[in-house]
Backbone as CSV, one residue per row, in Angstrom:
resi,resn,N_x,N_y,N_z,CA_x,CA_y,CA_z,C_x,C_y,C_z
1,UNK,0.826,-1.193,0.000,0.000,0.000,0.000,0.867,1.253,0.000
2,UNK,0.465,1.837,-0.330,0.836,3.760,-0.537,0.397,4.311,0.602
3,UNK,1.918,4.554,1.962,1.162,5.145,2.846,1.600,7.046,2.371
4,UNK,2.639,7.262,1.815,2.821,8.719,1.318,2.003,9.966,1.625
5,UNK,2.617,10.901,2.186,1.400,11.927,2.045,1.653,12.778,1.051
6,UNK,1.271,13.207,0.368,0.684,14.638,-0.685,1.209,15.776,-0.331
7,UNK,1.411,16.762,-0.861,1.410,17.614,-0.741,0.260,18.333,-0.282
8,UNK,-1.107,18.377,-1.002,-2.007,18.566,-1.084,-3.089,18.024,-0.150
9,UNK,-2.769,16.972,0.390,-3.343,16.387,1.415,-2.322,15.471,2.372
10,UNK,-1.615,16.122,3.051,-0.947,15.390,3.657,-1.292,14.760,5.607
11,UNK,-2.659,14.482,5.700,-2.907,13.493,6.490,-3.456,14.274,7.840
12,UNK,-3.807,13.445,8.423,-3.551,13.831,9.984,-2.845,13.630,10.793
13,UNK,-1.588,12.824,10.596,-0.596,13.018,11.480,-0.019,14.409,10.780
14,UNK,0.258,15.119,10.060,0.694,16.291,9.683,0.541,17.177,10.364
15,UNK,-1.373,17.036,10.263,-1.842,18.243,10.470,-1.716,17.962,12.033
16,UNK,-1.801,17.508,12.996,-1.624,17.156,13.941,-0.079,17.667,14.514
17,UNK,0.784,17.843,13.904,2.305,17.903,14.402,2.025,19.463,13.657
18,UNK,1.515,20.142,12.875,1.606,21.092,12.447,0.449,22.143,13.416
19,UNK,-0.136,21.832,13.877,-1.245,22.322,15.094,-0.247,22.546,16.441
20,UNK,0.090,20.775,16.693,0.979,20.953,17.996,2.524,21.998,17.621
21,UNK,2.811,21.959,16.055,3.875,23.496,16.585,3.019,24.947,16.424
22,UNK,2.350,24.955,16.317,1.709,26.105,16.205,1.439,26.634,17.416
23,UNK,0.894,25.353,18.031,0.696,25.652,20.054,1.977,26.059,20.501
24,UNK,3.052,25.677,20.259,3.918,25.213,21.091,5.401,25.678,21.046
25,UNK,5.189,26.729,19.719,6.489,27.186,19.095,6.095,28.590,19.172
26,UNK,5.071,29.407,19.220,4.798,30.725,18.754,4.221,31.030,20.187
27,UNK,5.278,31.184,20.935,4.323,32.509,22.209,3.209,33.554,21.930
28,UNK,2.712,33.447,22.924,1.425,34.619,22.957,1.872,35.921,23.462
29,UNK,2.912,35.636,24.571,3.352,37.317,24.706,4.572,38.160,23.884
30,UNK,4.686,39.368,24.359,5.175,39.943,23.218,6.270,40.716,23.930
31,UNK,7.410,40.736,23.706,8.514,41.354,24.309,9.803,41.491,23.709
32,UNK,10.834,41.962,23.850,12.070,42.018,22.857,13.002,40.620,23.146
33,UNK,12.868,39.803,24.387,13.272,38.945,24.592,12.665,37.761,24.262
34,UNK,11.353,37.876,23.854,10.491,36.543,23.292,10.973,36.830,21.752
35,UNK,11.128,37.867,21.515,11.228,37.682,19.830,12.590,38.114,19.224
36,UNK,13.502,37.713,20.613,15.316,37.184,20.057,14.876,35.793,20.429
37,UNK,13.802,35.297,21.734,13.887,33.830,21.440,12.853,33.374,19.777
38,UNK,12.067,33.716,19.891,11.722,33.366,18.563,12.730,33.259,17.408
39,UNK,13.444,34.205,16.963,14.347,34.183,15.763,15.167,33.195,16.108
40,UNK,15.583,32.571,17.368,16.857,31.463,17.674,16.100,30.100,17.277
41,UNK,14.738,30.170,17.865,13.693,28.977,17.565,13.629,28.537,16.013
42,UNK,13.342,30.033,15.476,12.710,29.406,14.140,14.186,28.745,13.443
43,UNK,15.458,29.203,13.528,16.621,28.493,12.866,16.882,27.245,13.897
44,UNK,16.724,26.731,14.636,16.627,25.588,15.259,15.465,24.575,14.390
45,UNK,14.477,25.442,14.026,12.973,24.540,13.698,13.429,24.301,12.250
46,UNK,13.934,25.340,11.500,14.352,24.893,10.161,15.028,23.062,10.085
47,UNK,16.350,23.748,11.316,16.961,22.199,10.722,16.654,21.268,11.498
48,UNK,15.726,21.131,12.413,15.321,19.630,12.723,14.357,19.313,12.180
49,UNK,13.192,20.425,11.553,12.342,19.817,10.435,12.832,19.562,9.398
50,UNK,13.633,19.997,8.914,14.200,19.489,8.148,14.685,17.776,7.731
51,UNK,15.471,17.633,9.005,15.940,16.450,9.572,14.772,15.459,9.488
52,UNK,13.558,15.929,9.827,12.300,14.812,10.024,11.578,14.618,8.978
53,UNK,11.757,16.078,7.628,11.007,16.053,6.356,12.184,14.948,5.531
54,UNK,13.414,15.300,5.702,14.461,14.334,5.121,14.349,12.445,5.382
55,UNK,13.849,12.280,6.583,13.578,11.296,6.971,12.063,10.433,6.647
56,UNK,10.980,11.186,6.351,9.598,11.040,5.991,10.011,10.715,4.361
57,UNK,10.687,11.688,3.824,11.032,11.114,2.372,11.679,10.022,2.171
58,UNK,12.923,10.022,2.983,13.680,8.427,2.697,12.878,7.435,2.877
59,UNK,12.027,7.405,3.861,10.922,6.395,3.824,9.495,6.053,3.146
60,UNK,9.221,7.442,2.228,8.777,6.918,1.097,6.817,7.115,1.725
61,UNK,7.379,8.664,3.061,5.692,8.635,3.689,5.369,10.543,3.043
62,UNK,6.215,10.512,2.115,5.884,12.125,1.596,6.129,11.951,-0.415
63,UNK,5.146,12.380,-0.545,4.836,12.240,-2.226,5.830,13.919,-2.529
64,UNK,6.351,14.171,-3.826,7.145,15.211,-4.278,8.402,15.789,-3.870
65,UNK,8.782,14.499,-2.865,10.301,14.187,-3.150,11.198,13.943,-3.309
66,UNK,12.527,14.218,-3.229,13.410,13.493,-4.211,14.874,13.466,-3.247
67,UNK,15.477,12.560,-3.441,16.681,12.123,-2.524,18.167,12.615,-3.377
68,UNK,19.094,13.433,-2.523,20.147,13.659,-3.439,21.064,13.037,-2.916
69,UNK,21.838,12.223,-4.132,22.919,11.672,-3.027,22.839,10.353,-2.287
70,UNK,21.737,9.892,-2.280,21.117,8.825,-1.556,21.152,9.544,-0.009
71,UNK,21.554,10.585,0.196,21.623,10.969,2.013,20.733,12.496,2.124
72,UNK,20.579,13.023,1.487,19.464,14.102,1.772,18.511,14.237,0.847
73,UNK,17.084,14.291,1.527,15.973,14.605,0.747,15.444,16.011,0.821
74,UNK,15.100,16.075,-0.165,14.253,17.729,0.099,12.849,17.198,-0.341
75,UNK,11.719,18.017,0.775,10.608,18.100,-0.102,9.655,19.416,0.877
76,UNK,8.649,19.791,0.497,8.083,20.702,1.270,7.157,20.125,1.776
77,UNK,6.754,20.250,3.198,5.755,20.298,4.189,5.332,21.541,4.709
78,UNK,4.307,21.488,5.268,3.785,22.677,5.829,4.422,22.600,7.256
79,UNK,5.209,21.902,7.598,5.797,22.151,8.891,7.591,22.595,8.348
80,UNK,7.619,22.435,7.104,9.097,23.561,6.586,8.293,24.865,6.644
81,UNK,7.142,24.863,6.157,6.688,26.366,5.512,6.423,27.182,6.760
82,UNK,5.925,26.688,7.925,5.723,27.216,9.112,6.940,27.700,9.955
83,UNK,7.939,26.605,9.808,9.535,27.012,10.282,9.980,27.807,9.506
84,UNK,10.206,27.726,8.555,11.059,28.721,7.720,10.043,30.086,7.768
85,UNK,9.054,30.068,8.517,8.159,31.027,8.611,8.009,31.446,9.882
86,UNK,8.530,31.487,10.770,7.945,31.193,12.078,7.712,32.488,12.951
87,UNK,8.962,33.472,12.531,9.321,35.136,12.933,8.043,35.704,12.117
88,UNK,7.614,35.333,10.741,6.230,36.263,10.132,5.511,35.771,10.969
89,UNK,5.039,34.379,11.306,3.918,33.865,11.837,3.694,34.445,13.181
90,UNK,4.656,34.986,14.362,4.700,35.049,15.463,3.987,36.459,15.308
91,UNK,5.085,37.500,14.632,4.492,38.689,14.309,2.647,38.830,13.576
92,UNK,2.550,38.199,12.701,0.962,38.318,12.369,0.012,37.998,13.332
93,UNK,0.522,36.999,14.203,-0.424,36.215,15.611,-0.244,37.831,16.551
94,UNK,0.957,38.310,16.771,0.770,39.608,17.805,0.209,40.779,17.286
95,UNK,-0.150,40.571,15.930,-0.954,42.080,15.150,-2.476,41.668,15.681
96,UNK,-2.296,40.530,15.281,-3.944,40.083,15.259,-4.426,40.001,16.874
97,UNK,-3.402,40.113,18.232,-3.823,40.178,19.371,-3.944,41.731,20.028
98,UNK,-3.272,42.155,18.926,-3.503,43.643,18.976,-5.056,44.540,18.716
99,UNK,-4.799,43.920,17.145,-6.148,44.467,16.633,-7.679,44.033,17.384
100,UNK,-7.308,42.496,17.761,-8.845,41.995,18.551,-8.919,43.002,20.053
101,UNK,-7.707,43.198,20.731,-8.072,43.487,21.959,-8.396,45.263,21.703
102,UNK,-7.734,46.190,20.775,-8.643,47.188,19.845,-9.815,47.193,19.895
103,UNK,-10.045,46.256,18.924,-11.665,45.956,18.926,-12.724,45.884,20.076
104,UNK,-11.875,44.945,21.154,-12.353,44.789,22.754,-12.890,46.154,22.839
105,UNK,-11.634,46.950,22.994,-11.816,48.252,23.820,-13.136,48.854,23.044
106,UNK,-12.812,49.027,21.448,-13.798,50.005,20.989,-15.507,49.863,21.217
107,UNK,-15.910,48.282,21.445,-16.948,47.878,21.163,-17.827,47.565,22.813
108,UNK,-16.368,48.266,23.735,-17.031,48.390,24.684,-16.903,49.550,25.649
């Protein structure tokens, strides 16, 4: 059987590990010291997702990619796109806790 995931649909263990970093990687508060730890995080998150997207390919559980070398794979997951994303993502999550608690104030 074809256990592979897609690009396009890549499963619920994905989405599941891509939820739990979302919890678990992006603080809610906002300070100059959460977001030198953030920037250290997200280059940490690059290369061990990396490490685990490299490993999902050698084993043949991720569709669209390709092995160089026989020792490194590249392919994209939404848990590269989130790491290699992680400083925008943190910042858009603290606009958007901005703008709602805005809203708080104005609407009351």
């Amino acid at each position: 059987p074809d256990f592979s995931l897609s690009v396009a649909d890549e499963g619920t263990f994905m989405t599941d590990l891509l939820a739990a970093m979302r919890r678990w990687c992006i603080p809610e508060s906002s300070s100059s010291q959460v977001w030198k730890m953030v920037q250290r995080v997200e280059h940490r998150l690059i290369t061990e997702v990396g490490v685990f997207d490299n490993a999902m390919a050698k084993l043949n559980f991720m569709n669209g990619s390709h092995v160089v070398d026989g020792t490194d794979a590249t392919t994209i997951s939404s848990l590269s796109k989130l790491a290699k994303s992680l400083c925008q993502t943190y910042v858009e999550t603290q606009r958007c806790q901005i703008i709602n608690t805005g809203r708080g104030i104005l609407l009351n």
